[in-house]
N, C-alpha and C positions, 0 to 999 in steps of 0.2 A: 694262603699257602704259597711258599716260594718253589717253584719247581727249576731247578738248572741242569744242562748235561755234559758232562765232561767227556774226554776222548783222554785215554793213557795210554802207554804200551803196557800196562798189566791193569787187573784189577785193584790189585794192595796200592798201588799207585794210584790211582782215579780214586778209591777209598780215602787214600790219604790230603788228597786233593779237598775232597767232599769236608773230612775235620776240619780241615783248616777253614773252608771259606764258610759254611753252616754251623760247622759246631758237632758236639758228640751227639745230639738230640736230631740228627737230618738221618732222613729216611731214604733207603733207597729203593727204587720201584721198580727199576727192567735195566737189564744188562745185555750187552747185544756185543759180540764177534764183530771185526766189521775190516774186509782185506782193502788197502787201497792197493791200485793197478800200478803197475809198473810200467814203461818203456819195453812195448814188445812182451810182455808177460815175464822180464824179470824185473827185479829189484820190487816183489810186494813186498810188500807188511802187513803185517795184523795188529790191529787197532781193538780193543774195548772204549766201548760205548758206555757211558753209566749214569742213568736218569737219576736224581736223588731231588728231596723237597724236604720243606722244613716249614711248621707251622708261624704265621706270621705273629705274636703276641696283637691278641684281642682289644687292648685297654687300649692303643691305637687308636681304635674309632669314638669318633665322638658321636654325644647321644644325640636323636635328631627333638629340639626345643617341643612341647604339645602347643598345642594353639589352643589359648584359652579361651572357655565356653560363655557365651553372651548371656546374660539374664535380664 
């Protein structure tokens, strides 16, 4: 499993972010608000946070050889 997190200024944005780079098939798992500070308490913003993961295709791994038995 590939997990990665994006930062947007919306969520439809960081979503759109996630198609492109995973695919329609990536998952998303925790969404989170998130203010960066400003200079003296102005100029915040608000930031979305958005975990998403995508299953790694299986056939990938190779099988491990048996070790063959003595007689």
């Amino acid at each position: 499993m590939r997990v990665k997190r994006y930062i947007a200024s919306s969520v439809n944005e960081a979503v759109e972010k996630i198609r492109k780079d995973l695919g329609s098939d990536a998952i998303i798992l925790d969404t989170k608000k998130v203010s960066t500070r400003g200079f003296l308490g102005l100029f915040k913003q608000v930031h979305f946070e958005v975990i998403a993961a995508i299953d790694e295709p299986t056939s990938s791994l190779k099988p491990i050889p048996s070790i063959p038995e003595e007689k």
